[in-house]
C-alpha beads as a LAMMPS data file, in Angstrom:
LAMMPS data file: protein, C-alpha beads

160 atoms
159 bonds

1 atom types
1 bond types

-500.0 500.0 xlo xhi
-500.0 500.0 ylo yhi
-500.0 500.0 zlo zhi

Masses

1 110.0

Atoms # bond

1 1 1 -162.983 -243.577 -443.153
2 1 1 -159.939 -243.252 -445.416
3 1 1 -162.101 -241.307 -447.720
4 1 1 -163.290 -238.978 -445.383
5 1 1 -160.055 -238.236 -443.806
6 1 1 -158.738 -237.695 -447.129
7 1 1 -161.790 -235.586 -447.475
8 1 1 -161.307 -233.378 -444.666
9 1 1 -157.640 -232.893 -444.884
10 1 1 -158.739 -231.638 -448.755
11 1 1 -161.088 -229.349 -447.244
12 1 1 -158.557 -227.814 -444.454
13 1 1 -156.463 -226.547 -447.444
14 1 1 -153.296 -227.381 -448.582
15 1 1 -149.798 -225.759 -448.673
16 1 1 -148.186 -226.373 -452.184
17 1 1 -144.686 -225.406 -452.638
18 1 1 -142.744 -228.085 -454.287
19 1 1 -143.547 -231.843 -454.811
20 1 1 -142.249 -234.540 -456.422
21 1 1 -143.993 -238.237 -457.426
22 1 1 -142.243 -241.143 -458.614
23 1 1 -140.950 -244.261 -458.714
24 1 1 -138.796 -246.409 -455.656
25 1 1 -136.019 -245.715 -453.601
26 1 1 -134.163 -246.947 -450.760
27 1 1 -135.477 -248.249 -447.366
28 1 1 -134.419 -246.776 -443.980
29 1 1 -134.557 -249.061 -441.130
30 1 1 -137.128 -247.625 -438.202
31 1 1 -135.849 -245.971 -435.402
32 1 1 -137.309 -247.210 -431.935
33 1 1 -138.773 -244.303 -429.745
34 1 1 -136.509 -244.037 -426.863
35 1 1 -132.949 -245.198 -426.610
36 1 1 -131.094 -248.147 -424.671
37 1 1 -131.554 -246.245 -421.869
38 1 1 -135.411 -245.197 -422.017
39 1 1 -134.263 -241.671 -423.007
40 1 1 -136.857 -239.816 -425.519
41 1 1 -135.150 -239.664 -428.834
42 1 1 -134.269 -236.297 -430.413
43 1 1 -134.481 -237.372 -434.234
44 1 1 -137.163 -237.971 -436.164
45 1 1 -138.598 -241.592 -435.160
46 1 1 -139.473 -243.551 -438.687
47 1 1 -142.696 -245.975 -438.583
48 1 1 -143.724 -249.155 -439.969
49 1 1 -147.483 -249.425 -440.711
50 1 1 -147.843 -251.291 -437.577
51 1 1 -145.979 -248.897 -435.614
52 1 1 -148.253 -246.582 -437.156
53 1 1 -150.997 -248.523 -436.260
54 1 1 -149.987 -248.643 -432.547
55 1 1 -148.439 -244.668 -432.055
56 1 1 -150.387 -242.441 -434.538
57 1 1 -154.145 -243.900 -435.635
58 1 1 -155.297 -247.930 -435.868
59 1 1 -157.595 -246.773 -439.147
60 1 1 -158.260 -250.590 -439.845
61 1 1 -160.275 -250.599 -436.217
62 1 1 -161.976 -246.866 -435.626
63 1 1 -162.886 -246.750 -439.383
64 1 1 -165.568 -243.563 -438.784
65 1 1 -163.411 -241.597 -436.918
66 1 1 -159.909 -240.490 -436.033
67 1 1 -158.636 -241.219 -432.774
68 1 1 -154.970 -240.088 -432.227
69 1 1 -153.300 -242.728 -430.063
70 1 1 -150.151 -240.359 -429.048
71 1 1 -149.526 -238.871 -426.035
72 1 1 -148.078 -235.960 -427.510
73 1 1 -148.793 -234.065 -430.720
74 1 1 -146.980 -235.222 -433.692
75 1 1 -145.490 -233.888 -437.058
76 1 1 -145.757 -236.960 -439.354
77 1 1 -143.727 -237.139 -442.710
78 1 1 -144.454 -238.682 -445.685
79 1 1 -141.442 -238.758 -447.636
80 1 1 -139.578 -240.511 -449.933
81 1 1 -135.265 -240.797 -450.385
82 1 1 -135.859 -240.263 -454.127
83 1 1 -137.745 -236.775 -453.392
84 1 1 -135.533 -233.608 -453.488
85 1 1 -138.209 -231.382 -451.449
86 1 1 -138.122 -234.359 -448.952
87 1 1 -133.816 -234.329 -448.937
88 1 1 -134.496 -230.473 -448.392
89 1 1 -136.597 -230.723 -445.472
90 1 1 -134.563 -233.505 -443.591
91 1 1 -132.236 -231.549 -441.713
92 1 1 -134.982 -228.928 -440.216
93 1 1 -137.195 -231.481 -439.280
94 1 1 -133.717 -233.508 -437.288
95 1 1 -132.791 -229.945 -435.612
96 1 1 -136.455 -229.404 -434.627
97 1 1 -136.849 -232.819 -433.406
98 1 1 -134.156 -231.777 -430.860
99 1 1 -135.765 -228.554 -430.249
100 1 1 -139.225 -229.614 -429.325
101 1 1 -138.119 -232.759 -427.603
102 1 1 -140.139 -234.373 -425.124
103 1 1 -143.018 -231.730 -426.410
104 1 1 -143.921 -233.812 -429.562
105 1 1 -143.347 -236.612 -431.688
106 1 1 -141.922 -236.163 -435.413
107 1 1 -142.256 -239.402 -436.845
108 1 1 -141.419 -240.343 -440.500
109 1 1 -143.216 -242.787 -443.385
110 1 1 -141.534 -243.772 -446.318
111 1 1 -143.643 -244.161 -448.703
112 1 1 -141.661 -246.459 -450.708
113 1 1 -141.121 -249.047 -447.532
114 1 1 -144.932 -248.525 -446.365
115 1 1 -146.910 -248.177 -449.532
116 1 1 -149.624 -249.872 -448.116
117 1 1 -149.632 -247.284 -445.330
118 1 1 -149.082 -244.350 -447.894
119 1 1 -151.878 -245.749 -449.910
120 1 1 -154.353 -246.350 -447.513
121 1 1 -154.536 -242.253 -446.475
122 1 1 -153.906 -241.305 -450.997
123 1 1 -150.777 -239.709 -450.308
124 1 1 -149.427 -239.236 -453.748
125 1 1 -147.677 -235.878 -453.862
126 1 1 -144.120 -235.691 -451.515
127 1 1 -143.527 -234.380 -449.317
128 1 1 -146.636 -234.557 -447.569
129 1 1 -146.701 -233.374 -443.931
130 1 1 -149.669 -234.400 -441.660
131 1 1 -149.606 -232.025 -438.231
132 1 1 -151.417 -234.053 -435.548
133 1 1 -152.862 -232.193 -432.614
134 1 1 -153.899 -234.075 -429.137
135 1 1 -157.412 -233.528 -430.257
136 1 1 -159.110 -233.146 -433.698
137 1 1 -157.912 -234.217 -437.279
138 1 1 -154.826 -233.775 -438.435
139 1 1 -153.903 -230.497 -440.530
140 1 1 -152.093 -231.420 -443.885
141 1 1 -149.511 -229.688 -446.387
142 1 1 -148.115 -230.802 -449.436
143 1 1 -144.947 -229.814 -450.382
144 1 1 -141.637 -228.615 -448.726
145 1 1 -141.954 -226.237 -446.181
146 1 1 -138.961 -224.115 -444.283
147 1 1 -138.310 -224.455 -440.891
148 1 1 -139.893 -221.092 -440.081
149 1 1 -142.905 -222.319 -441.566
150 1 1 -142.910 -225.910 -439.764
151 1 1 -142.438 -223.830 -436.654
152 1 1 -145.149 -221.620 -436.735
153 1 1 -147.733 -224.814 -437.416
154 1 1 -145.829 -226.516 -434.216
155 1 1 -146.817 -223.404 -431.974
156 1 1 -150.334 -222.084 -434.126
157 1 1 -151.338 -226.239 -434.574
158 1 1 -149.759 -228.067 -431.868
159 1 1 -148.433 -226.657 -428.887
160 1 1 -151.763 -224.086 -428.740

Bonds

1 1 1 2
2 1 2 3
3 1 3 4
4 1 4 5
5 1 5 6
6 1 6 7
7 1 7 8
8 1 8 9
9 1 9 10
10 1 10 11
11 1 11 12
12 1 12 13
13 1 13 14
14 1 14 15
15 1 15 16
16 1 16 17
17 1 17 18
18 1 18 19
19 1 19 20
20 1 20 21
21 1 21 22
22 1 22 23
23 1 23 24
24 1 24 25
25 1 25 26
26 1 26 27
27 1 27 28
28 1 28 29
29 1 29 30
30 1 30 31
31 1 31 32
32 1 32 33
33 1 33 34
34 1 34 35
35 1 35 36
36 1 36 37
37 1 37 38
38 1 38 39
39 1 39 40
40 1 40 41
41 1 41 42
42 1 42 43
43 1 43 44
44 1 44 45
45 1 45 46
46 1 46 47
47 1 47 48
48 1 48 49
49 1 49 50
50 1 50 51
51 1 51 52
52 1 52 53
53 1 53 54
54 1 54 55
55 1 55 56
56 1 56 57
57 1 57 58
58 1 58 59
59 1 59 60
60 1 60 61
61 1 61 62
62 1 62 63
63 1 63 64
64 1 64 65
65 1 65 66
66 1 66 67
67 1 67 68
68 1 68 69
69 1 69 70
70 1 70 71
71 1 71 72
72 1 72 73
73 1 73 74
74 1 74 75
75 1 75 76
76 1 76 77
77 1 77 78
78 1 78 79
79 1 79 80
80 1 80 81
81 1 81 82
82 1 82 83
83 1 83 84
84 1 84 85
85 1 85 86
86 1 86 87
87 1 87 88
88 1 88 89
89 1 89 90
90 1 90 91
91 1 91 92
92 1 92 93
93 1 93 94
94 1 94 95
95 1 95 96
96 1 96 97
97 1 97 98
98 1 98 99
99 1 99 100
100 1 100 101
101 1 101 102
102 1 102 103
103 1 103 104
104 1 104 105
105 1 105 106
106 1 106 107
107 1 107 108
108 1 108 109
109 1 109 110
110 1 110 111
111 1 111 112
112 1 112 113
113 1 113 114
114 1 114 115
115 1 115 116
116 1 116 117
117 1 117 118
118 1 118 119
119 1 119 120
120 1 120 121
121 1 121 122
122 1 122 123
123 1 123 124
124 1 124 125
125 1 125 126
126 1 126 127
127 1 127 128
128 1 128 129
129 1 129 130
130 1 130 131
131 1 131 132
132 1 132 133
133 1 133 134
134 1 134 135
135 1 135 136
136 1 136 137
137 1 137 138
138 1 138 139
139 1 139 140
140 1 140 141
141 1 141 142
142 1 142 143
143 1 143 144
144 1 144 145
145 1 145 146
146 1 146 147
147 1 147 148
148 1 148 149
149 1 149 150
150 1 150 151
151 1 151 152
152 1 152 153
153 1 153 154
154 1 154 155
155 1 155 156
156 1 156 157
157 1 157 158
158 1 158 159
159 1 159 160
């Protein structure tokens, strides 16, 4: 399966503006979903591999095919604190967090914290955005993208 995703993200074409590949950096420590008081968060939610397993796709279980296990569409980032694209794109992906709250889910991977995760789906160029509709696979872009641009794939990709 982690071929064929791979594959078929390939095959939907790629965005390539900037990217970066390298070495380590620091870790960031997840951020739960909702707050103390069950209030949806507006930032960008950052995933374990097991969260990842439990919010976004268990790939170890449905191997042939992928099954989105959100109840909302999702923007997921691969990034990296090390990666100057990835620095670039924080704060649009924080203000849009707040401005599609409670309509979908931007999550965040670090690579360097979840290479297992990172390495299971070949993500080897960073930034590397996956755009996960309710239904379907995932759309993919490599590289940084403005907040116009991450926009326009919410409302053409997501929110459709």
């Amino acid at each position: 399966m982690k071929k064929s995703i791979l594959a078929s993200f390939l095959l939907m074409g790629l965005l390539l503006f900037a990217s970066c590949s390298g070495a380590h950096g620091s870790k960031q420590t997840p951020a739960p979903d909702t707050d103390s008081t069950g209030k949806e968060q507006s930032a960008p939610i950052h995933l374990t591999r097991a969260e990842f397993l439990k919010k976004v796709v268990d790939y170890e279980t449905s191997a042939k095919e992928f099954k989105y296990l959100g109840d909302k569409p999702a923007i997921i980032d691969f990034y990296a604190d090390w990666c100057a694209p990835c620095k670039k794109m924080a704060p649009a992906l924080d203000e849009l967090s707040k401005e599609y709250a409670g309509k979908i889910y931007i999550y965040k991977v670090d690579v360097d914290s979840e290479q297992d995760l990172a390495g299971a789906f070949g993500i080897q160029s960073l930034p590397t955005i996956w755009f996960v509709p309710m239904k379907g696979e995932p759309q993919m872009s490599v590289g940084a993208m403005s907040k116009e641009q991450l926009k326009d794939y919410i409302d053409k990709v997501l929110l459709k």
